[in-house]
C-alpha positions in Angstrom: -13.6 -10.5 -3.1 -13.2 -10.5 0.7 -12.8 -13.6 1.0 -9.9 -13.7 -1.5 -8.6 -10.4 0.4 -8.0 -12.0 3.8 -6.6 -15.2 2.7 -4.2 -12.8 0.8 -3.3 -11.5 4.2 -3.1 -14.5 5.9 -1.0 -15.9 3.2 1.5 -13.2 3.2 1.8 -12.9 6.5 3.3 -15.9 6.6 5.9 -15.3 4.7 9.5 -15.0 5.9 10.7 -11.4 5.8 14.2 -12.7 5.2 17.6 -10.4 6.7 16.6 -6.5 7.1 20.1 -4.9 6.0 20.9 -1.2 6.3 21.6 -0.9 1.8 19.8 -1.6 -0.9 19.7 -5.3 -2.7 22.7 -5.8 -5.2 22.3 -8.4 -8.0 22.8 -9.0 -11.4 20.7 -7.0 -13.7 21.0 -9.9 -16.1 19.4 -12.0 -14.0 16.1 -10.2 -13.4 12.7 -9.9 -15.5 11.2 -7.1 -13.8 11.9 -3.7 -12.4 10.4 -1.9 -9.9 11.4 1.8 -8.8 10.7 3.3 -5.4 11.2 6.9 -4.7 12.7 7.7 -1.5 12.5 10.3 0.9 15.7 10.3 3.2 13.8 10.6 6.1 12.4 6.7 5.5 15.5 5.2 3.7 16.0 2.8 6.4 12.7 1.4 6.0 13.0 1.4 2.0 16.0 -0.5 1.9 14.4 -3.3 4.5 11.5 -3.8 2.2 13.9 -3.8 -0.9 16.2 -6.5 0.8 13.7 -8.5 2.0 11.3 -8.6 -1.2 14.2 -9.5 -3.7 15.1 -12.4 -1.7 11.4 -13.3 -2.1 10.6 -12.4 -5.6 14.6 -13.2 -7.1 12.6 -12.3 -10.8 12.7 -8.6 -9.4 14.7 -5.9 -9.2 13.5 -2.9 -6.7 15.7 0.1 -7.6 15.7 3.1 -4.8 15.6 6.8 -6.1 16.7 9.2 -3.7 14.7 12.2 -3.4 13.8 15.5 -1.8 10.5 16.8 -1.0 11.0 19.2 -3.8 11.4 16.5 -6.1 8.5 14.6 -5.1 5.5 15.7 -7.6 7.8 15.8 -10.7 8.5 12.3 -10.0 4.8 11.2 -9.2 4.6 12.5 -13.3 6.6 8.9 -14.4 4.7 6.3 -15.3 4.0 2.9 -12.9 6.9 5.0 -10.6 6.0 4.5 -6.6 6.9 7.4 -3.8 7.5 6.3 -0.4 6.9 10.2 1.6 5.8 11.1 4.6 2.3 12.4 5.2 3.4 16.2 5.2 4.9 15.8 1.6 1.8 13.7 0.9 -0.8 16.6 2.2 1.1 19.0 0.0 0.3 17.6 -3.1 -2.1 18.3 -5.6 -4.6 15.2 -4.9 -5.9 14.8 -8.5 -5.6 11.3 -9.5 -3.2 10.1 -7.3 -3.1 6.9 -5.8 -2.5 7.0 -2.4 -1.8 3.7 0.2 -1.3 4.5 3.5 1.8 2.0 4.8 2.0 2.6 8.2 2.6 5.7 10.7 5.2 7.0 13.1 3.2 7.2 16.2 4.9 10.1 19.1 4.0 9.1 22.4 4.2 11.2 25.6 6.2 8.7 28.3 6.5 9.0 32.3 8.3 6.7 34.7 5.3 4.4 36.9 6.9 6.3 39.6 6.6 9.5 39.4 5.0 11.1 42.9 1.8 12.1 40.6 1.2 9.2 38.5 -1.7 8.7 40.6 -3.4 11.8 39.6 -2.4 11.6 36.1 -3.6 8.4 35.3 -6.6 9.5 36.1 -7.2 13.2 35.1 -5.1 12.5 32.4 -2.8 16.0 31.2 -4.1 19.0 28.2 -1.6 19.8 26.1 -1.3 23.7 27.2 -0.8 22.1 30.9 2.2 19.8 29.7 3.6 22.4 27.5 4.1 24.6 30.5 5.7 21.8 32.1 8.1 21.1 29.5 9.6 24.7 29.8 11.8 24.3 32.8 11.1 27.7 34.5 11.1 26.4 38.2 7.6 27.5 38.3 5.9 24.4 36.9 6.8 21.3 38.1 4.8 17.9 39.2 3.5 19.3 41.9 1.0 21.0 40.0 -0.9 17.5 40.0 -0.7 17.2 44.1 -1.7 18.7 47.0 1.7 20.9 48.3 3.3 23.7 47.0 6.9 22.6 47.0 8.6 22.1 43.5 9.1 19.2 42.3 11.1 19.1 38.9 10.6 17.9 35.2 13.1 16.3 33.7 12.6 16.8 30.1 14.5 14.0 27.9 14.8 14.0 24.3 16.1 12.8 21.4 16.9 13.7 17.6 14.3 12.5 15.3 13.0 14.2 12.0 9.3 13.0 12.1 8.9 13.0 15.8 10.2 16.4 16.3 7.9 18.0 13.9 4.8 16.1 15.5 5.4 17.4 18.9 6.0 20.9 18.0 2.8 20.7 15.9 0.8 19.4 19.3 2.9 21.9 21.8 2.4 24.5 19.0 5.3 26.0 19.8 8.9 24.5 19.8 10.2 23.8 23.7 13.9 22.1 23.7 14.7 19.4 25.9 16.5 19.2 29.1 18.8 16.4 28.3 19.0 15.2 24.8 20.3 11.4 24.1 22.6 10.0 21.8 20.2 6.9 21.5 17.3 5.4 22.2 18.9 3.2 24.3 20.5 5.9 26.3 16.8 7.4 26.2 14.8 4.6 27.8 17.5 3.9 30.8 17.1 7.7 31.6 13.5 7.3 31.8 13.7 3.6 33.5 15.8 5.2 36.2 14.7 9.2 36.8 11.5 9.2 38.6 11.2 12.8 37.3 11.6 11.7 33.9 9.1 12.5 30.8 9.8 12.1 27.2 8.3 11.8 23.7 9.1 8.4 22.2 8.1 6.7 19.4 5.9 4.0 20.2 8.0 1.2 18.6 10.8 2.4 20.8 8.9 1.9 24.2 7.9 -1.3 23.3 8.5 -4.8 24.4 7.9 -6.9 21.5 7.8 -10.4 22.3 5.1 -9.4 25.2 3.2 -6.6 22.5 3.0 -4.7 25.8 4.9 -1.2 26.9 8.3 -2.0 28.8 8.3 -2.3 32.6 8.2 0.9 34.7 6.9 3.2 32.0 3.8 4.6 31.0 2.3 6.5 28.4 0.7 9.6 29.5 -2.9 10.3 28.9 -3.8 13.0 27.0 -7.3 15.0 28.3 -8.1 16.5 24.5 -10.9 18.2 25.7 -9.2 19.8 28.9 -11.9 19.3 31.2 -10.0 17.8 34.2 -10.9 14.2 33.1 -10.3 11.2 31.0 -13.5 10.7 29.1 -14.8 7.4 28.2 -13.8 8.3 24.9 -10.2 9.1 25.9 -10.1 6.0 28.3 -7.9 3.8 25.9 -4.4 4.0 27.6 -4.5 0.7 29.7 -3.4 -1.9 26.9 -1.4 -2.1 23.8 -4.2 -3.1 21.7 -6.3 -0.6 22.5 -4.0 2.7 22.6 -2.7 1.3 18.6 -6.9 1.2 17.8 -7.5 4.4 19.2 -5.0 6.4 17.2 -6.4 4.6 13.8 -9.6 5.4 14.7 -8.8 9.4 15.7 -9.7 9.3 19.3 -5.1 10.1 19.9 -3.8 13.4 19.4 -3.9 13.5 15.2 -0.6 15.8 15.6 1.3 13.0 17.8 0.5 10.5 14.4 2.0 10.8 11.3 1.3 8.8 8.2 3.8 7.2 5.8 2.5 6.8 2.1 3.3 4.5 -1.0 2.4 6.8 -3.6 1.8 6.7 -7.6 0.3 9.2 -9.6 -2.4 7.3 -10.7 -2.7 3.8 -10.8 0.0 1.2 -11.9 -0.4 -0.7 -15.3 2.4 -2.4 -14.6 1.6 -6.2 -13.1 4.9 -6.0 -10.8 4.6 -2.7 -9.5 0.9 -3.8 -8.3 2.1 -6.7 -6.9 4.6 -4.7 -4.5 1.9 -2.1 -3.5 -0.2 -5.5 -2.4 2.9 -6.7 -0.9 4.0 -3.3 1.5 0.1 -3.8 3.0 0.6 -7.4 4.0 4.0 -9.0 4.0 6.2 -5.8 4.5 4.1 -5.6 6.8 6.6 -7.5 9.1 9.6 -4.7 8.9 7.9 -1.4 10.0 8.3 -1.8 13.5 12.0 -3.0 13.4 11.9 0.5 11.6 10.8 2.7 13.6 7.0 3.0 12.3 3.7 1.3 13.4 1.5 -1.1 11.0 -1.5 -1.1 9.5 -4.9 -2.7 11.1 -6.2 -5.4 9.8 -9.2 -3.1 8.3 -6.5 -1.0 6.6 -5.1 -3.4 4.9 -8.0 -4.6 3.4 -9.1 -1.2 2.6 -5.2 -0.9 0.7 -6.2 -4.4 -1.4 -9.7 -3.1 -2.3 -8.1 0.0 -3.2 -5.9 -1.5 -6.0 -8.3 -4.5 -7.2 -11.1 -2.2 -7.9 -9.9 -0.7 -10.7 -7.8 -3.5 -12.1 -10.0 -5.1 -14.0 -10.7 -1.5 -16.3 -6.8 -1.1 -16.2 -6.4 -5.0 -17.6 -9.1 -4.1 -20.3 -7.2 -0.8 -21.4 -3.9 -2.1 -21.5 -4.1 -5.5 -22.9 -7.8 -5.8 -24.8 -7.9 -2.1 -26.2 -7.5 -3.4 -29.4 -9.7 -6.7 -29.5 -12.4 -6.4 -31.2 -15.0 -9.1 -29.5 -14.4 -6.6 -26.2 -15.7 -3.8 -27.7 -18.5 -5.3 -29.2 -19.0 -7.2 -25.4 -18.3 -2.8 -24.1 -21.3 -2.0 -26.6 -23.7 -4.7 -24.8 -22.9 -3.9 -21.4 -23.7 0.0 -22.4 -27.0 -1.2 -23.7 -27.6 -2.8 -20.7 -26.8 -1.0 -18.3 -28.7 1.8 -19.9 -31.9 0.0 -20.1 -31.4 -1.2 -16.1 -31.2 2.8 -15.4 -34.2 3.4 -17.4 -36.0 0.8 -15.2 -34.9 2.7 -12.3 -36.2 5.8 -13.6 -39.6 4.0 -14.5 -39.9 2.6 -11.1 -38.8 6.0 -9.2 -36.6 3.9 -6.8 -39.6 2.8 -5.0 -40.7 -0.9 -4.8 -43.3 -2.5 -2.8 -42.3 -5.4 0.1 -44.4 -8.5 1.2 -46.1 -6.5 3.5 -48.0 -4.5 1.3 -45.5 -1.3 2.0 -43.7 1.1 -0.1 -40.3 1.5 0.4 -38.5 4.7 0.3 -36.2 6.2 -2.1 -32.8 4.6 -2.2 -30.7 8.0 -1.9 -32.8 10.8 -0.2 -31.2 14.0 0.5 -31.8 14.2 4.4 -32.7 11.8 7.7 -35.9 12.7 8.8 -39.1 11.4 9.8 -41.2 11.2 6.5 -37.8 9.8 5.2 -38.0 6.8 7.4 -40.1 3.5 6.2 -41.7 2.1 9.1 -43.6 -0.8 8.1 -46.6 -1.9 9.8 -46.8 -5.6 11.0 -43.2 -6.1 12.2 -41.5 -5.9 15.1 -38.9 -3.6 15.9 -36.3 -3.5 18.2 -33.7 -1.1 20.1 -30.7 -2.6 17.7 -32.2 -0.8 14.2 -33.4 -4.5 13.8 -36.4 -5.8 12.4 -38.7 -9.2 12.9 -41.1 -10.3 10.8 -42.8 -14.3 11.2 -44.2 -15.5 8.4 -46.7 -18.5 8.1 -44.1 -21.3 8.9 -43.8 -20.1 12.2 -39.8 -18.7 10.9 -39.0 -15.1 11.5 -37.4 -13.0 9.3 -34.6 -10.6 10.5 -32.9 -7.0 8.5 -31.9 -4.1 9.3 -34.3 -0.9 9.9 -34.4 2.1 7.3 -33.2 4.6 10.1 -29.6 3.0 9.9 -29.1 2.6 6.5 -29.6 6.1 6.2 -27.4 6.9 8.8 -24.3 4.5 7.4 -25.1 5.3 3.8 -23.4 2.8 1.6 -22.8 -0.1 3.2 -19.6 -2.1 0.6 -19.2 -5.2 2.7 -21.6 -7.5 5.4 -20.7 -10.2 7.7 -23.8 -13.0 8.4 -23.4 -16.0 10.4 -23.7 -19.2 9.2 -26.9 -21.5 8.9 -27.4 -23.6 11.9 -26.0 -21.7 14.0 -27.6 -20.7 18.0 -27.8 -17.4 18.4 -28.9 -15.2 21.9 -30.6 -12.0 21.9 -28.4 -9.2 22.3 -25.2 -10.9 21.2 -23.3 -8.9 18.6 -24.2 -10.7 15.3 -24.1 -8.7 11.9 -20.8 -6.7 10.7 -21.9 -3.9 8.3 -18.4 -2.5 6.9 -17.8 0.7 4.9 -14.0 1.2 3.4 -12.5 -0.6 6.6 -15.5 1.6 9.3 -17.5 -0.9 10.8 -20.9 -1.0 12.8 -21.7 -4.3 14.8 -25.2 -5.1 15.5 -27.0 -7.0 18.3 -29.1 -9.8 17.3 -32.9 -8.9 18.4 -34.6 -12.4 19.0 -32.7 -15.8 20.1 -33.5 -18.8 17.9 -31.3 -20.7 15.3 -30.7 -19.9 12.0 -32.2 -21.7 9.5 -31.4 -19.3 6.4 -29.2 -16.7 5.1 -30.0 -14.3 2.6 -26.5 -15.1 0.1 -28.1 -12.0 -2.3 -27.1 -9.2 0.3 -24.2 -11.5 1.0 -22.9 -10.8 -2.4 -24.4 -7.1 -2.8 -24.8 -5.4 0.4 -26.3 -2.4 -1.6 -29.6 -4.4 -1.2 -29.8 -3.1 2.4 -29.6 0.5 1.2 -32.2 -0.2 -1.6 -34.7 -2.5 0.0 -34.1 -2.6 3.8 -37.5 -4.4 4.9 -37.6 -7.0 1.1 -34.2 -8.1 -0.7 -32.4 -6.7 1.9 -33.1 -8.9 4.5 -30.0 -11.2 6.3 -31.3 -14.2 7.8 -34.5 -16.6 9.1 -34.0 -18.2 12.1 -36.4 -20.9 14.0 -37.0 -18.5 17.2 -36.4 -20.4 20.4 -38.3 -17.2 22.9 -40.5 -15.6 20.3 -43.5 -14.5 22.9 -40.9 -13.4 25.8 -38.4 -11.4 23.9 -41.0 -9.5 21.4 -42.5 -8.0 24.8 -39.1 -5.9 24.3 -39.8 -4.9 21.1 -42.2 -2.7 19.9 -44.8 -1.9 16.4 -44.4 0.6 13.9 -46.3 3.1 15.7 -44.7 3.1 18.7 -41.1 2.6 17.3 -41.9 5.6 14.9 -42.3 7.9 18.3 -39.0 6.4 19.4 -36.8 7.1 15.6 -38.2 11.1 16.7 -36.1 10.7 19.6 -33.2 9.2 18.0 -33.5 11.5 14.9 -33.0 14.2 17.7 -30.3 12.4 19.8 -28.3 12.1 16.6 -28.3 15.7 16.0 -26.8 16.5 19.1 -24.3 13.4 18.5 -22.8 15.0 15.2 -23.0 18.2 16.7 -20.4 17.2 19.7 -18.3 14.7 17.4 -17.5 17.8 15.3 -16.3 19.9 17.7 -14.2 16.8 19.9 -12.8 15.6 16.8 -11.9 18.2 14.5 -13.8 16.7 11.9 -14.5 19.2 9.2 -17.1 17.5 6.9 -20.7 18.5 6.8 -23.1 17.1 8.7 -26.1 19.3 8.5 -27.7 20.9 5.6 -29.2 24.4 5.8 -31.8 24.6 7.9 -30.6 22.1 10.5 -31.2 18.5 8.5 -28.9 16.0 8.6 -27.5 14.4 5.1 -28.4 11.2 4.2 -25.5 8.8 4.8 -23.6 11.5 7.6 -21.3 9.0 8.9 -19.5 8.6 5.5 -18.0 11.9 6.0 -16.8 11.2 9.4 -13.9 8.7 10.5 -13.7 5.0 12.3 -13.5 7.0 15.9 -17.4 9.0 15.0 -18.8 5.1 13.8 -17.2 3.8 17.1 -18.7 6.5 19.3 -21.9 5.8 17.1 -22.0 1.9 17.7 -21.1 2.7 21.8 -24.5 5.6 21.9 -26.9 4.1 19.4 -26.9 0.3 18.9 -25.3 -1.0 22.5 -27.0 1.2 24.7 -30.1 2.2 22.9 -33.3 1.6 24.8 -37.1 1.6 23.5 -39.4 3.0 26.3 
């Protein structure tokens, strides 16, 4: 399936967006086989008619009719059959979720912006600004100015430049909290950036896509977005130090380490999933070819992992869809329905029979695939392998190869894992080089390889159901052998089940604290904890890319076994 996914990508990527015009696509009705209709808000018609121009002249079969529509108008609509709603992510949050079908698109991204030569850049750069501290200079009372960043006491002015824009004024008076007007509003953008090219003084909110240079994917000369200290204790973080490139500002916002109130979603919407072939077929084609138009529009695309996620999202459940639609009434699929009932009901009776428990090579039981909480009688720490720092595991067997998985600790961590990336066999590999992908609905985890050697097998069973790490971490779950090229050197850095088990105490306890200050930094909401202080099995699925990032930087690349 991922495989199929990416070269989807890859394929539509290359595909020529054609001419972006300002109005919709005119042709014959006649001539078309096909229509597909796409609500509008007015706020993103420019960006509707784009991807209606620019997918008729690549599907000529097609015909994309645009409905204008309020806010108001939105969830009566979402009531038509295989009909699509292009709304922002304000309309989309005030909707009644239920069985919608939801594909993020892109995002309008506000960004804070100084000239490189303002008299405290210096200072700001580093410290980075909290958001009460820049709405008080935004307010133009003669009281605040940039010299609150430097050492004197005379004033020096804000300039406060603006510019009229739906989406991006609602953002920044949702991160002021309160509505400040600007100084100097322009006509343009164009009339915008020269301001803040020129006026040393200068500071305004821009969209991204308007601050950037695009041939270069890089900021445009003499401006700079100003950091952000969320936490407003005088510093930039290491988790807030992502202002230096492009690349890695655009990641940070996905990933919820950026202001959530300077980002807004856009949404392709349906109110449950399309049974019509065409209509899918556009929904795959906004996360992959349309791709192309958002930021000629205004709006920032989708990451790689998004995308994916968006394709995953709509295949899933096509195949049930195909079945309902088009073999409802054939009566060798029912009969084929009946076996697959019987069979999977004799396959959960085996469960049942077995208790989830099954017992590995080396003569240990392993635990339950979903327990309710991470602690240490949860944890299966085999005796007679080696264990290292990564939540790796080594095992050599009798042919002098060593066998290589991941440890029970982080599969109850990640939870379900839906998608794994091995390397391939023959390949040299170095300890501590980042080696194994474990993915979770576009949230990824990258872990270091524990033993240097080359690889002489790949387990293609977890390859093709990744569930098998979850279910039997230390047996079917295993990823690869390799021929080990260091074995009695680089086990002196890894340690037995005894002594690891002293060390998963530790990190039970370090990962406490970790949820505990990833709550409260990032506003995430979800449950971490049971009562009575356990953590759930599974925790990071209710937390966002940013927590598994902060998770990947605190427990696999800088974890140590002492």
């Amino acid at each position: 399936m991922k495989t199929k996914i990416f070269t989807f990508i890859i394929l539509s990527s290359l595909i020529s967006p054609g001419i972006i015009a300002q109005e919709s696509h005119k042709k014959t009705a006649g001539s078309k086989s096909h229509t597909i209709n796409i609500v509008c808000m007015p706020v993103l018609q420019n960006l509707a008619n784009a991807w209606t121009v620019c997918y008729c002249d690549q599907h000529p079969d097609m015909d994309v009719q645009l409905i204008p529509a309020s806010v108001n108008n939105i969830p009566e609509k979402l009531k038509q059959k295989d009909e699509l709603c292009l709304i922002t992510e304000s309309c989309y949050k005030n909707l009644s979720q239920g069985s919608l079908i939801a594909l993020p698109v892109g995002r309008s991204i506000v960004v804070p912006v100084i000239n490189v030569e303002n008299p405290a850049a210096e200072q700001i750069f580093k410290n980075g600004v909290p958001a009460e501290v820049l709405c008080n200079l935004l307010k133009d009372d003669k009281k605040t100015g940039w010299n609150e960043f430097l050492e004197t006491e005379q004033y020096i002015p804000v300039h406060y430049y603006g510019i009229r824009d739906e989406i991006a004024s609602k953002c920044i008076s949702e991160f002021l909290k309160e509505d400040i007007s600007a100084h100097k509003v322009a006509d343009n953008k164009q009339e915008l950036l020269a301001a803040l090219q020129k006026d040393k003084y200068a500071i305004a909110f821009c969209k991204l896509t308007d601050i950037m240079d695009m041939q270069n994917h890089a900021i445009l000369s003499n401006l700079h977005i100003l950091p952000i200290d969320r936490n407003s204790n005088g510093k930039i973080d290491y988790f807030e130090d992502f202002y230096s490139a492009l690349s890695d500002f655009t990641r940070a916002v996905w990933i919820g380490k950026y202001p959530p109130e300077l980002s807004s979603e856009i949404y392709l919407v349906s109110g449950s999933l399309p049974e019509s072939k065409p209509t899918i077929a556009f929904l795959e084609w906004a996360s992959t070819g349309g791709q192309q138009l958002m930021e000629a529009n205004g709006f920032t695309g989708l990451t790689s992992s998004e995308r994916v996620a968006n394709l995953e999202k709509i295949s899933v459940q096509e195949p049930l869809m195909a079945a309902s639609v088009q073999d409802q009434n054939n009566f060798l699929s029912f009969i084929l329905i009946i076996l697959a009932v019987f069979i999977v009901a004799a396959i959960i009776l085996r469960l049942i029979a077995v208790k989830g428990k099954e017992v590995g090579e080396q003569g240990e039981t392993v635990a339950p695939i979903y327990p309710k909480v991470i602690n240490e009688s949860n944890i299966t720490i085999p005796k007679g392998l080696y264990f290292d720092k990564s939540h790796t595991w080594a095992f050599m067997e009798k042919d002098g190869l060593v066998k290589i998985g991941i440890d029970d600790f982080l599969q109850h961590v990640t939870g379900r894992i839906s998608t794994i990336k091995i390397p391939s066999k023959g390949e040299k590999i170095t300890k501590n080089s980042q080696l194994i992908s474990l993915t979770q609905d576009g949230k990824q985890i990258k872990i270091h390889a524990p033993l240097s050697g080359r690889i002489v097998a790949v387990n293609e069973e977890v390859a093709k159901n990744p569930a098998l790490i979850n279910s039997s971490p230390y047996n079917e779950g295993w990823l690869y052998k390799i021929e080990p090229s260091n074995w009695l050197r680089e086990i002196q850095f890894m340690r037995m089940a005894d002594k690891y088990r002293e060390w998963i105490k530790n990190e039970i306890t370090r990962l406490k604290d970790f949820l505990v200050l990833s709550v409260n930094l990032k506003s995430e909401n979800n449950p971490a904890f049971q009562e009575g202080g356990e953590v759930l099995y599974g925790v990071l699925e209710k937390f966002g890319p940013g927590t598994w990032e902060d998770f990947q930087k605190n427990f696999i690349d800088i974890s140590e076994i002492r």
